[in-house]
C-alpha positions in Angstrom: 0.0 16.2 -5.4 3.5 16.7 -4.6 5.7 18.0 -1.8 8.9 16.4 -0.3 10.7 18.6 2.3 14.6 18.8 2.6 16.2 15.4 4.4 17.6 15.8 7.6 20.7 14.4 9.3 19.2 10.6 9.5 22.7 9.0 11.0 21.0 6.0 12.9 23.2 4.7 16.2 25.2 2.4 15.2 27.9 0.5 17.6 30.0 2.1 15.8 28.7 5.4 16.2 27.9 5.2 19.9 30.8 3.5 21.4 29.7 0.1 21.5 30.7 -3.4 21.3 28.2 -6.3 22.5 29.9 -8.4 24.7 30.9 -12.0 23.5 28.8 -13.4 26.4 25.8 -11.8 24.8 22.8 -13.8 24.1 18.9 -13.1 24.8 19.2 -15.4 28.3 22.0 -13.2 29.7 19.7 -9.9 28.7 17.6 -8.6 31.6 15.6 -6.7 29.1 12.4 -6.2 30.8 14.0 -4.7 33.9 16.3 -2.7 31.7 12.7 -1.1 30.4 11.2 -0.8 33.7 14.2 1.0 34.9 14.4 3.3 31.8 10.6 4.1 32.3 11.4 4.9 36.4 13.8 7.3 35.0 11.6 9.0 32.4 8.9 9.1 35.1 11.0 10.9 37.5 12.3 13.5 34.5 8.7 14.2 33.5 7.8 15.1 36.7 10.1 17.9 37.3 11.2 20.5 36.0 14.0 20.4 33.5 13.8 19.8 29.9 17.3 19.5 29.9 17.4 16.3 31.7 15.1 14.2 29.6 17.1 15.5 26.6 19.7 13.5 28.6 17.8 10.8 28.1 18.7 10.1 24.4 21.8 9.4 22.7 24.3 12.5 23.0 24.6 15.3 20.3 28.5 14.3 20.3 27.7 10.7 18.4 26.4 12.6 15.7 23.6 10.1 15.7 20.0 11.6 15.0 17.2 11.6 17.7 12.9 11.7 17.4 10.2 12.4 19.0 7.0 11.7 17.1 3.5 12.5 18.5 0.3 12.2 17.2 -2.3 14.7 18.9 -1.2 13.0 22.6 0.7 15.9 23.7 0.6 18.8 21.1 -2.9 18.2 19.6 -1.3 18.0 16.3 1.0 15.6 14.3 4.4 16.8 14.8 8.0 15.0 14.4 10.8 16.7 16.7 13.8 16.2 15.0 17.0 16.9 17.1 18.0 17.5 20.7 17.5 21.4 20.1 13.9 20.7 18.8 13.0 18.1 21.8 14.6 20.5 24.2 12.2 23.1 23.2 9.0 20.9 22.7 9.9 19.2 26.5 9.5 22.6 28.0 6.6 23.8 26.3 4.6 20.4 27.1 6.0 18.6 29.5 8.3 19.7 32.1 8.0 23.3 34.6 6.5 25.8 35.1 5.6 26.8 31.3 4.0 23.2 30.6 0.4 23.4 29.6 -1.6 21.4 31.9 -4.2 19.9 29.8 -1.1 18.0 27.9 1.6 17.3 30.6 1.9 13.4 31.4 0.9 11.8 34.1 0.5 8.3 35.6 3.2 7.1 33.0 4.3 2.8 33.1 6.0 0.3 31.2 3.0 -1.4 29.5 3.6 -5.5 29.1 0.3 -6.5 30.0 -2.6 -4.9 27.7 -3.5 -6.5 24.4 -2.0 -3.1 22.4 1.4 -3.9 23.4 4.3 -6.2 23.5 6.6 -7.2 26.1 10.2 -5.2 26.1 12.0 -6.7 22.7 15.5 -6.7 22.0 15.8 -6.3 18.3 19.5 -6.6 16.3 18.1 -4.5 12.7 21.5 -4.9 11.7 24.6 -6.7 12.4 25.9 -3.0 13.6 22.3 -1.5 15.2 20.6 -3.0 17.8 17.6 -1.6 19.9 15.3 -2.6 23.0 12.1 -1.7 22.3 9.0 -1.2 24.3 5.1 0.1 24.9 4.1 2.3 27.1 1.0 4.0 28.4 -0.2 7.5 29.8 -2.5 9.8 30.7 -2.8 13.9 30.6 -6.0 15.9 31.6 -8.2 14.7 29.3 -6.6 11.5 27.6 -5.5 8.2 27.5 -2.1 7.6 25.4 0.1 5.3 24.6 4.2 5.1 23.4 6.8 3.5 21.8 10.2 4.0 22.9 13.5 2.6 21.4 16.6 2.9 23.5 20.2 1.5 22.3 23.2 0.7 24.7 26.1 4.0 24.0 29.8 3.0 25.0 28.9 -0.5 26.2 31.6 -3.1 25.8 30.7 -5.6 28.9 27.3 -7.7 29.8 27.3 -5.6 33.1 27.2 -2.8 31.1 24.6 -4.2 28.9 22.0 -4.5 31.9 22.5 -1.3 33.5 19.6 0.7 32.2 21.6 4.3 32.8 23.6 3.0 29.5 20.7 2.8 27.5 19.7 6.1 25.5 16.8 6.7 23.3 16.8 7.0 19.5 13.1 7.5 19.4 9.9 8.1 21.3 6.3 7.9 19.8 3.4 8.8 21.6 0.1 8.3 20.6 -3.4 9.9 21.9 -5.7 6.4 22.2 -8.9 8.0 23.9 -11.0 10.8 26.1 -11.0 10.8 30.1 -14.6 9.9 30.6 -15.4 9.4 26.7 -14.4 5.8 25.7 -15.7 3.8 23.1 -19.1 2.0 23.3 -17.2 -1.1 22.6 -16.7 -4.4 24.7 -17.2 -3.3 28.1 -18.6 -0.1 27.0 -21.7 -1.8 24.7 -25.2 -0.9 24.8 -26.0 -3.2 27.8 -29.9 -2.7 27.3 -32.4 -5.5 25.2 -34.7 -3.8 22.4 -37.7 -5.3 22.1 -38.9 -5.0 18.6 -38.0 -1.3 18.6 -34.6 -1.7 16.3 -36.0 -1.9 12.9 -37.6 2.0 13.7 -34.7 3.1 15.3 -32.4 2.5 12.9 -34.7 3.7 9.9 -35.5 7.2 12.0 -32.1 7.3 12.4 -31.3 7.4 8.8 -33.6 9.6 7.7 -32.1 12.1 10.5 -35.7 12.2 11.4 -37.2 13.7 14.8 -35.7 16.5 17.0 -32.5 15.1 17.5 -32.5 13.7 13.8 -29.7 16.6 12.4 -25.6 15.2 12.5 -23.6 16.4 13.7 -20.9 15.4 11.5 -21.8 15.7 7.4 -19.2 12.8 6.0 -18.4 13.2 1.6 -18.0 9.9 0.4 -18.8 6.4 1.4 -16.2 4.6 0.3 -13.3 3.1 3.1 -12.2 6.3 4.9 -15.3 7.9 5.2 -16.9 4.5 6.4 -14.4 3.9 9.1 -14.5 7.6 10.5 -18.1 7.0 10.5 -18.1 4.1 12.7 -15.2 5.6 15.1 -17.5 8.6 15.7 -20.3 6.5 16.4 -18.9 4.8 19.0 -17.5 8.1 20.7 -21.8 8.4 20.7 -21.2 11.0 18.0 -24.4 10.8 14.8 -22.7 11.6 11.4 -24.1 11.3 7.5 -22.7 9.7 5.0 -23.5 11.5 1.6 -22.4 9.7 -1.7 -22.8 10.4 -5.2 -22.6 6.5 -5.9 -25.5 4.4 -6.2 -24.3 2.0 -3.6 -21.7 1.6 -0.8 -18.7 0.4 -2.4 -19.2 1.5 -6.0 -16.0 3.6 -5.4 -14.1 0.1 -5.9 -17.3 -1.9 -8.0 -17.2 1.3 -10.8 -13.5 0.7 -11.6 -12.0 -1.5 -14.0 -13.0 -5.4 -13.6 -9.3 -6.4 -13.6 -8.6 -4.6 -10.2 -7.2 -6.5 -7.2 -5.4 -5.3 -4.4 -1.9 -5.3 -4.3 -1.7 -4.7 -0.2 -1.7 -8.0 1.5 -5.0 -8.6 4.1 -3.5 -8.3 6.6 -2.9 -4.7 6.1 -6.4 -3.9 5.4 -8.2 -4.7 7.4 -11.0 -2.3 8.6 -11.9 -0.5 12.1 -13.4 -2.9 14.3 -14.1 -5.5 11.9 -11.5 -7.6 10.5 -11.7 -9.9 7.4 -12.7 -13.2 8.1 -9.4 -16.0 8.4 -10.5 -16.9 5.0 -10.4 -13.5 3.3 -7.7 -13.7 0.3 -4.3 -12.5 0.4 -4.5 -10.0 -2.1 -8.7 -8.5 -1.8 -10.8 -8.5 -5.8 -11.9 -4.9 -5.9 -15.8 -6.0 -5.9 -15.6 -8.2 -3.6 -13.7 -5.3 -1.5 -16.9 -3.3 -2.6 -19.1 -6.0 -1.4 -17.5 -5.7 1.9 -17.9 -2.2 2.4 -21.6 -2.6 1.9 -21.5 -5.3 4.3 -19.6 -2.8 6.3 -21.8 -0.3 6.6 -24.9 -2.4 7.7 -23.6 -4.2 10.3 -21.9 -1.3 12.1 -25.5 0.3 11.5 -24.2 3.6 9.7 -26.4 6.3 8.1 -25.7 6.4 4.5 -27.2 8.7 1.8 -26.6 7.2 -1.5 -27.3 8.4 -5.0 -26.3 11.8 -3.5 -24.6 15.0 -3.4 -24.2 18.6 -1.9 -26.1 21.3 -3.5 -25.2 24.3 -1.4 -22.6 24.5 1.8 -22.2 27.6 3.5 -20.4 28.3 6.4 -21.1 30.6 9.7 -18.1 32.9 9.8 -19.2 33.7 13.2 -19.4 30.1 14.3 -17.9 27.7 12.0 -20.9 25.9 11.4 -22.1 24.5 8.4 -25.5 25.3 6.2 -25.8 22.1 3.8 -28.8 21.1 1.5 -28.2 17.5 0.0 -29.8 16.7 -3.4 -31.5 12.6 -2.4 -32.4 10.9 -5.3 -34.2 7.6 -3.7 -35.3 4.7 -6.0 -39.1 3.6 -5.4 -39.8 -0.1 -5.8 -41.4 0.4 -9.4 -37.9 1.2 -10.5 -38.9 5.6 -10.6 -36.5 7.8 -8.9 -37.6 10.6 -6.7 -36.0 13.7 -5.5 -35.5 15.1 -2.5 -34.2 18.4 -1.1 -33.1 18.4 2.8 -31.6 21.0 4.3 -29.4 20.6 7.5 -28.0 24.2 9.2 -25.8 24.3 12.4 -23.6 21.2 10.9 -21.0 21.0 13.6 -18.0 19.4 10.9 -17.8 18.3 7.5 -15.3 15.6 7.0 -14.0 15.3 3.2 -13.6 11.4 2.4 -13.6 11.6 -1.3 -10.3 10.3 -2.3 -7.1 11.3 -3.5 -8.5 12.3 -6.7 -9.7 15.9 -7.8 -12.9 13.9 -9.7 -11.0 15.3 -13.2 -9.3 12.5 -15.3 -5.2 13.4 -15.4 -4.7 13.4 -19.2 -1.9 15.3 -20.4 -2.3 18.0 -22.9 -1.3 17.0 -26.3 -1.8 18.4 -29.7 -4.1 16.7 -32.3 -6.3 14.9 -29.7 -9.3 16.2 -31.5 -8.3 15.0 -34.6 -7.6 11.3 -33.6 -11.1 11.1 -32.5 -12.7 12.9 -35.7 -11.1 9.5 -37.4 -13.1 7.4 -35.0 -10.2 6.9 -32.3 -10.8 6.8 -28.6 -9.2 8.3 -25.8 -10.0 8.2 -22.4 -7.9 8.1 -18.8 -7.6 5.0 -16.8 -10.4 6.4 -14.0 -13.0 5.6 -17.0 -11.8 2.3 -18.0 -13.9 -0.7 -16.9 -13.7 -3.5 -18.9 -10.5 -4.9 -22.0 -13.1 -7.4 -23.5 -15.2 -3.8 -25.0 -11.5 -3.3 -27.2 -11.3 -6.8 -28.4 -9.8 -6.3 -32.1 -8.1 -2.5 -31.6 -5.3 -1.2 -31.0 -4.5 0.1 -27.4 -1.7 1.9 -26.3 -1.5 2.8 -22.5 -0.1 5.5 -21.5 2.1 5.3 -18.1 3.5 2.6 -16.5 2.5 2.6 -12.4 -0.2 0.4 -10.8 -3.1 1.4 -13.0 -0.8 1.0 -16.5 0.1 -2.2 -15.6 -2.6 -3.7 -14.3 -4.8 -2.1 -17.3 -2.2 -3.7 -20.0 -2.2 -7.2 -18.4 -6.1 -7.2 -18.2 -5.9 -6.2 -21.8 -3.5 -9.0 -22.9 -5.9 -11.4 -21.2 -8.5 -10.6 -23.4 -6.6 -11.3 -26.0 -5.9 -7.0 -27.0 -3.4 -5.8 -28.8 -1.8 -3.8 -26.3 1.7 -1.5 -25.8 2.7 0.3 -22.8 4.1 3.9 -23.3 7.0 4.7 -20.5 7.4 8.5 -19.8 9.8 7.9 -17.2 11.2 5.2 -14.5 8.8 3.6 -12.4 9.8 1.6 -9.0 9.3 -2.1 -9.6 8.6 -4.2 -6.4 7.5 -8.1 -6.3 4.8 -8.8 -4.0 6.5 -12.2 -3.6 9.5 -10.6 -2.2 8.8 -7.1 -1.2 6.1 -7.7 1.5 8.1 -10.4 3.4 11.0 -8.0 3.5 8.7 -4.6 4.6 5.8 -6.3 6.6 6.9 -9.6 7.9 6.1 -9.6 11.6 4.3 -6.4 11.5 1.8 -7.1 9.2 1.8 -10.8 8.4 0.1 -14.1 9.2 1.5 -14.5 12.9 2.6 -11.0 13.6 0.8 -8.8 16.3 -3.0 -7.7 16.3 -3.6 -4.9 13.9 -4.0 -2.5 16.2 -0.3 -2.8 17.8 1.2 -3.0 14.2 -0.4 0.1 13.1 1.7 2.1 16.1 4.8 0.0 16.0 4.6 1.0 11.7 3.8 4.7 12.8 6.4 5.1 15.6 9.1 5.3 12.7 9.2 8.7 11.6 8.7 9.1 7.6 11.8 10.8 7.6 13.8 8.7 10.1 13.1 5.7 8.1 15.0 6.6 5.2 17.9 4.6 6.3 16.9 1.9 7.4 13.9 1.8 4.1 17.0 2.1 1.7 18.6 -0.8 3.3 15.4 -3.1 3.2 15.0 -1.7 -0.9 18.8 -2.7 -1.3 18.5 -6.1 0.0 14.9 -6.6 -2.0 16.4 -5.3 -5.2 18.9 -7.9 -5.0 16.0 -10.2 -4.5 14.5 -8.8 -7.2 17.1 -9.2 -9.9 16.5 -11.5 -12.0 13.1 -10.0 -12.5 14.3 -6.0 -13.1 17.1 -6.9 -15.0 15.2 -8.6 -17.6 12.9 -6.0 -17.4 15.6 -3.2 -18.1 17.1 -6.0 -21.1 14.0 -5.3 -22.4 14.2 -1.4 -22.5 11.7 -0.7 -19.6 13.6 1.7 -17.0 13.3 1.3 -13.3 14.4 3.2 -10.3 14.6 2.3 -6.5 12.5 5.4 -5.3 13.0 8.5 -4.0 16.6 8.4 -2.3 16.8 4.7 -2.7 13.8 3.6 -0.4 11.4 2.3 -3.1 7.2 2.8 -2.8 7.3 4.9 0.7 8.3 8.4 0.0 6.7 8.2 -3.8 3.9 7.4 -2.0 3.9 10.3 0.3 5.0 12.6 -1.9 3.3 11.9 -5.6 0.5 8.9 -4.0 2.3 7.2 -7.4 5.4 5.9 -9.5 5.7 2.6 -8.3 4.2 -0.7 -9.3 4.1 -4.2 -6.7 4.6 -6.9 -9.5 1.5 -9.2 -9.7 2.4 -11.0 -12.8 2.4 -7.6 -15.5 6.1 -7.2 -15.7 6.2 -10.8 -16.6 4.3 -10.2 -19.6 6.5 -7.3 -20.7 9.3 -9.4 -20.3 8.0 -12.2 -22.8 6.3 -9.0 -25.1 3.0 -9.9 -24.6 2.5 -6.6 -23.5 4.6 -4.7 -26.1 6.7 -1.4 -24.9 7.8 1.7 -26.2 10.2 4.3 -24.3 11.8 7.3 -25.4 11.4 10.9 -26.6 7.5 12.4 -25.4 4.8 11.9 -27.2 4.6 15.0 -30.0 1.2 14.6 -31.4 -2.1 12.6 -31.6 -2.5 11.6 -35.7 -5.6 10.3 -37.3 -3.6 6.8 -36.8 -1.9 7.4 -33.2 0.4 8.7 -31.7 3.7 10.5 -33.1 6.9 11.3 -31.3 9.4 13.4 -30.9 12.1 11.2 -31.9 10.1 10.8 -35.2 8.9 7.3 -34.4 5.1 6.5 -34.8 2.6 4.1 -33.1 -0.4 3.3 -34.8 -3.7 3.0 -32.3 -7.0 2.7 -32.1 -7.8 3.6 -27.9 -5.4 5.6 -26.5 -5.9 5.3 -22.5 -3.8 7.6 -20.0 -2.9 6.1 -17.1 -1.5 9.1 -15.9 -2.4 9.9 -12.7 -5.0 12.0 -10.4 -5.8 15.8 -10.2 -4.7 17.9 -7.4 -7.2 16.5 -4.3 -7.4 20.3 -3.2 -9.1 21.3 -5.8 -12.1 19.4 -4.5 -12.5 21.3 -1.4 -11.7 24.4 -3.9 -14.5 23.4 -6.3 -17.2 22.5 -2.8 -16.8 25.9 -1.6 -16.6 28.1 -4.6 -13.2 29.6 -3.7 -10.4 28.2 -6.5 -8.0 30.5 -3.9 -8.8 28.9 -1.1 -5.5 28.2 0.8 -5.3 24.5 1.3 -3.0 21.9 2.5 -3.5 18.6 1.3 -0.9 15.4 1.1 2.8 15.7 0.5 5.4 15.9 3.7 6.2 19.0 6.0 9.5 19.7 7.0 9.0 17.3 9.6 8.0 14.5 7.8 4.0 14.8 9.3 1.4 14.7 5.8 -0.3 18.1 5.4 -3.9 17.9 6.1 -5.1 15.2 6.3 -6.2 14.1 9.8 -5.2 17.3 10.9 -6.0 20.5 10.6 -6.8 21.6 6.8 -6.7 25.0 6.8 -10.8 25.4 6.8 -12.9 25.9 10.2 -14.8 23.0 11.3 -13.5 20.9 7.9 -11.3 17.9 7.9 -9.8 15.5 5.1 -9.8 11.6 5.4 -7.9 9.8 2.6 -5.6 7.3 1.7 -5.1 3.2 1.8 -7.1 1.1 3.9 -4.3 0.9 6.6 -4.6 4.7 6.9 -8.0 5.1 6.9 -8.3 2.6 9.3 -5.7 4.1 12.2 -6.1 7.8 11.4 -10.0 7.3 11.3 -9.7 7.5 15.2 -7.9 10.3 15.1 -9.9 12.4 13.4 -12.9 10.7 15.2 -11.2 11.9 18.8 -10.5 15.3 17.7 -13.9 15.8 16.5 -15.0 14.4 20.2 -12.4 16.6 21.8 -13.6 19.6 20.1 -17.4 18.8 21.2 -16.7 18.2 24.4 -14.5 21.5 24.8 -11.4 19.4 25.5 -9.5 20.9 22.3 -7.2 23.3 23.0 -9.0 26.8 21.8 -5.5 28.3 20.7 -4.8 24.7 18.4 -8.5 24.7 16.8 -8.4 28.4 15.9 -5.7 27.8 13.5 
């Protein structure tokens, strides 16, 4: 669960580092930016359309500034995630898929325009990040072959000192393009204008429960999902509106259990409207920050109204694959409660399963808990240990001694609960953690993307994607700058206190220890607070030596005496699950962590197993990627995937 490539040249564009100077006589009434846009796009048009790759590298900011130029795409023109970093690499991608002779049909663009008037986009925006980077920003849209896309572009003005100058759209070069595969020629979404126009007289109750016993000729998926929790739930429902029948199979005894097993203290720490899920938002009364059961309530909810097929109490006996085809052999183990309260089992076996999708989590399923001498003998004396990911409620320690081992999300939120229960309760710090409040950090990262009055979901989750991982360094470690001075008061006392924070990997907070370790960060909910005031005691230093029959001893010879000992110490490696479903432990699988490029390996993309695909992450993810993977699942039935991309 780690992986962070080497950091490219990330100069952004500066006035200073293109040449220019906005004019004094510059203000957003004297800016013709919409028909700077529509003349940029005329241009790109007309490069497209030809034959040079050379002249659409023209198009963005010259080598010579020094400044750094992207393209990102995700499966609209390569089929694949991939960040082109550099005039060399877009050279090179423009004449493989998009201008000449050598540019593969099924992905060259076509029918390309400025798009101002569709509810996923905004008009052209000029936007001033800094007082010495400005950009104009706008949405475009696309087709190829066999898709629908959309883009981003942002162009800045290079060696512009006068308004006249400012408006002529041949002075305006492009720091970044994202484009963005949105749908199937003649495959779109049963939704809105697309909906089952037909009435059903009195037939729906049958329907649905044949259709969830994959009863009948046509009863087998095509798509086998693992896990019912929010990713596979939302790639469930995109598929079924591509007309697509999956299975969700789920060791849980009901939907949402993934969030209703954990401990009773959980909350979300995303704000709503971040989370929200595909195709059915939170209602406008839905808290800012989500209770995990009432999340888990929500799912369930989920689930029935978009009419998905769900297997609960669940799990895979045997899966086998084809070598010849790809295809999948599966026999579920259904345990299905009877109304006396009995539980019966059932065996049914599915064979010629097109794609299994893996939507189990980050997690490997095996607690993270470090090994450490003497573990057996705390226990023999009647002490407890157990990891976070088995921790439900503080009130079932009342009158021990906990100590909590780690000091991320789970550490934190586990030690507050505890305090509230009135637990005697220290935190053990291995090492630094990033420490962000929710009060400030979210109105610096997500206001007007994700916020109250910001854009519909579905345009913030492209305008949040169009940023490269990597490209965003800069401007991320500007935002963390200006919120750790925000923060101050709050991570000083904090390090007065001995507890050590960081600003992230290369100074740009949660983002890049998310991508790279899914951990070491912690949004302040009121936890740091308490081990400010000691509530929640703290202890630092040397590692932890040995488990006693009293505690813990460490290295630096100090002692702490303890009753529980609960690590909060992270997941397993998440490829081990898809090492441990097929029986191969040398199964060579990518899974999470950052290319060279920036792009996360496998998930939503190809995996590195025939016919198998990952869903994971946050709510946000799961959400946008869910269609995604839903399309390239559709792509692949329909024999629109590229053969020479899927046989990877």
């Amino acid at each position: 669960m780690s992986g962070f490539p080497p950091i490219p040249n990330t100069t952004l564009p500066t006035f200073s580092v293109v040449g220019t100077t906005l004019p004094l006589s510059f203000d957003a009434s004297t800016f013709t930016a919409q028909a700077v846009a529509e003349a940029w796009v005329s241009t790109f048009c007309t490069i497209v359309a030809g034959s040079d790759a050379q002249d659409l590298v023209d198009l963005f900011v010259p080598a010579s500034t020094g400044a750094q130029v992207w393209w990102r795409d995700m499966l609209a023109l390569t089929w694949d995630f991939r960040t082109f970093i550099g005039h060399d690499a877009i050279a090179k991608f423009a004449a493989d898929r998009l201008t000449g002779a050598n540019a593969r049909e099924e992905v060259g663009i076509r029918d390309l325009e400025l798009d101002v008037a569709t509810a996923s986009a905004l008009p052209p925006t000029f936007t001033q990040a800094t007082p010495d980077l400005a950009w104009l920003q706008f949405f475009f849209k696309f087709k190829t072959k066999v898709s629908d896309g959309s883009g981003i572009v942002r162009i800045v003005p290079v060696g512009v000192t006068t308004l006249e100058g400012l408006n002529d759209a041949r002075n305006w070069k492009a720091h970044m393009i994202f484009t963005n595969l949105e749908g199937l020629v003649d495959h779109p979404e049963a939704v809105g204008r697309h909906r089952n126009p037909k009435a059903n007289h009195g037939l729906w109750s049958l329907q649905r429960e044949k259709e969830v016993e994959c009863a009948g000729e046509d009863g087998k998926p095509t798509v086998v999902i693992l896990g019912a929790g929010q990713s596979g739930l939302g790639v469930a429902a995109r598929l079924k509106v591509l007309g697509l029948k999956s299975l969700l199979v789920d060791q849980n005894e009901r939907v949402g259990d993934n969030w209703r097993n954990r401990y009773e203290a959980l909350c979300l720490h995303d704000p709503v409207w971040y989370d929200h899920m595909p195709y059915l938002p939170f209602p406008p009364n839905w808290p800012t920050f989500t209770p995990a059961t009432k999340l888990a309530n929500w799912l369930e909810h989920y689930a029935d109204i978009m009419e998905l097929n769900v297997w609960m109490s669940s799990t895979i006996e045997k899966i086998i694959q084809d070598s010849a085809t790809g295809f999948w052999d599966i026999t579920i183990l259904r345990r299905k409660k009877k109304g006396d309260g009995s539980v019966r089992e059932e065996r049914r076996r599915f064979e010629g399963i097109h794609h299994v999708i893996m939507a189990t989590g980050l997690g490997s399923g095996l607690p993270e808990i470090p090994s450490i001498p003497g573990i057996d003998k705390f226990k023999a004396n009647g002490g407890l240990v157990l990891h976070s990911s088995q921790h439900k409620r503080a009130g079932d320690h009342r009158g021990k001694k906990v100590v909590v081992v780690g000091a991320c999300t789970s550490a934190h939120d586990i030690t507050a609960d505890y305090y509230h229960n009135g637990v005697d309760v220290t935190m053990y710090q291995r090492s630094s953690t990033y420490i962000m409040s929710t009060e400030n950090g979210w109105k610096v990262l997500m206001e007007g993307v994700y916020s109250e009055n910001a854009p519909p979901v579905e345009v913030a989750d492209k305008l949040n994607s169009s940023f490269p991982h990597l490209a965003a360094i800069p401007l991320n470690q500007m935002k963390v700058g200006h919120l750790a001075q925000l923060d101050k008061d709050l991570l000083d006392r904090l390090n007065k206190v001995g507890f050590r924070t960081n600003l992230g990997i290369e100074g740009t907070g949660f983002g890049l220890l998310a991508w790279s370790r899914a951990g070491g960060y912690y949004f302040d909910t009121g936890a740091s607070g308490l081990i400010i005031d000691g509530k929640i005691k703290l202890k630092g230093g040397g590692g932890i030596k040995e488990l006693t029959e009293k505690g813990l001893l460490f290295e630096d010879g100090s002692s702490l005496d303890a009753d529980v000992v609960l690590f909060a110490t992270g997941i397993g490696d998440t490829r081990k699950r898809v090492q441990r479903l097929l029986g191969d432990e040398n199964l060579d699988v990518n899974l999470w962590g950052l290319d060279d490029e920036g792009e996360l390996r496998g998930a939503y993309r190809d995996l590195g197993v025939k016919r198998m695909w990952y869903m994971i992450g946050n709510l946000a993810l799961a959400r946008f990627h869910s269609k995604h993977l839903a399309l390239q699942i559709k792509a692949v039935e329909e024999g629109l995937f590229p053969p020479e991309r899927y046989s990877m």
